[in-house]
Residue, then its C-alpha position, 0 to 999 in steps of 0.5 A: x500500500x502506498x503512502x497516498x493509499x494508506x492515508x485515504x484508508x485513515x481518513x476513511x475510517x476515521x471518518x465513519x466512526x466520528x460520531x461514535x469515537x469518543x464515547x468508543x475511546x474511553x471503553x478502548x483505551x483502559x487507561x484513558x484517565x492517565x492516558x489524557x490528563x499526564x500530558x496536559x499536567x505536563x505542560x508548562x510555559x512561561x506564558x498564559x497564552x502559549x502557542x499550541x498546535x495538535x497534530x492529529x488532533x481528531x475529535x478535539x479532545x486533547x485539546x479542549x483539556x489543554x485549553x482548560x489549563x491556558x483558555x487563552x491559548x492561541x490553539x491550532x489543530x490539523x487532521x486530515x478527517x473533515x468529520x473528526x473536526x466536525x465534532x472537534x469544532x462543537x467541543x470547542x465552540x465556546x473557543x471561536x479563535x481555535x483555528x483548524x487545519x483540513x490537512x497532512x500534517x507530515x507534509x502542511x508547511x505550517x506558519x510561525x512557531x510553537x510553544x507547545x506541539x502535541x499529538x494523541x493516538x496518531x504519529x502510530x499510523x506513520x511509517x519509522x522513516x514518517x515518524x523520524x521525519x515528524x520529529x525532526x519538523x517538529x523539532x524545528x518549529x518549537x519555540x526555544x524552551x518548548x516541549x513536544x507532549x505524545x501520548x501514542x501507542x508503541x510497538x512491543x520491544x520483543x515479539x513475545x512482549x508485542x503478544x503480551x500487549x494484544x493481548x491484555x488490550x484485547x481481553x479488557x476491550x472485550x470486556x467493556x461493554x462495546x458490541x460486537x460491531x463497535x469491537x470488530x471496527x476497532x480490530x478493523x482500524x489496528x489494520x491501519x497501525x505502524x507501530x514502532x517500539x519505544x525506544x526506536x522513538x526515544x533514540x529519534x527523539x534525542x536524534x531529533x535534538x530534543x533534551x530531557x527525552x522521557x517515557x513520563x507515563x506506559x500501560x503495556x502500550x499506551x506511553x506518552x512521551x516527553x521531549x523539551x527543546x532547549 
């Protein structure tokens, strides 16, 4: 499958399950309370109005928690599903200067700079060589002192550990109460993952030139990882 080719897969996908993916995510993500508060319990600026930009944002979610901490952030979001930013744009409603970006965010060439770059459950759909590349332009359009915040999915270091991961994620999923067509779409959309493992993204990080590089937060696969550009 082409680049071109998977990228239409996602937004497919993400398109048809919009409507019902947050109330879905918290029932696939069994750790979604850590999974989304760490990150914004990690952001920290000099300014009450940092610049923010969501990569992937999707349904808005991430966001509207981050602009619960800084309300007057100035926040910029890109996805390539028109119909997760449909709900993206309810959520934040109340946020009018919110600016929305209908696009690829490994190849948009984005405006200024940023004091804060953030990601959910996306960069996981990108192959090694995308995800290398992403953190190097992200890198570039950080602020000096900014911080760049990923809360993803990661590959098992081992394939026996990989294993392990499936399988626990797949018992509590199954277990949460979702029908079988919502749990055969979730199995559906793991089609579309390119997982790498965490420390191949630690090391691109620092690759990258970001310091004090961390794994602040993991649950079998769910890390969210933190990297500052000093």
């Amino acid at each position: 499958m082409t680049n071109n080719q998977s990228r239409n897969s996602i937004v497919e996908k993400f398109n048809e399950n919009a409507a019902q993916y947050d109330s879905q995510r918290v029932k696939l993500i069994p750790c979604f309370h850590d999974f989304y508060t760490i990150p914004v319990s990690l952001l920290n600026t000099q300014t009450n109005n940092p610049a923010v930009l969501d990569i992937g944002a999707g349904t808005g979610l991430l966001s509207s928690l981050i602009l619960e901490k800084y309300p007057d952030a100035d926040m910029t979001l890109i996805d390539i599903s028109e119909k997760m930013f449909d709900v993206a744009k309810e959520r934040l409603s109340n946020f009018p200067d919110v600016k929305y970006i209908l696009n690829d965010y490994t190849t948009y060439d984005f405006d200024g700079e940023f004091d804060i770059i953030v990601s959910a459950l996306s960069i996981h759909h990108l192959t090694d060589s995308e995800k290398k590349h992403l953190y190097q332009k992200v890198y570039k359009m950080l602020k000096k002192g900014g911080l760049f915040i990923n809360a993803d999915q990661v590959l098992g270091q081992t394939p026996f550990i990989e294993t392990l991961y499936k399988s626990d994620w797949s018992q509590k999923i199954e277990s949460s109460g979702l029908t079988e067509e919502e749990l055969a779409a979730a199995y559906e959309r793991t089609k579309l993952d390119k997982m790498s493992t965490l420390a191949d993204q630690l090391n691109w990080l620092q690759e990258s030139g970001f310091r004090d590089v961390d794994c602040v937060y993991k649950y079998f696969n769910f890390v969210v990882l933190y990297g500052r550009k000093i």
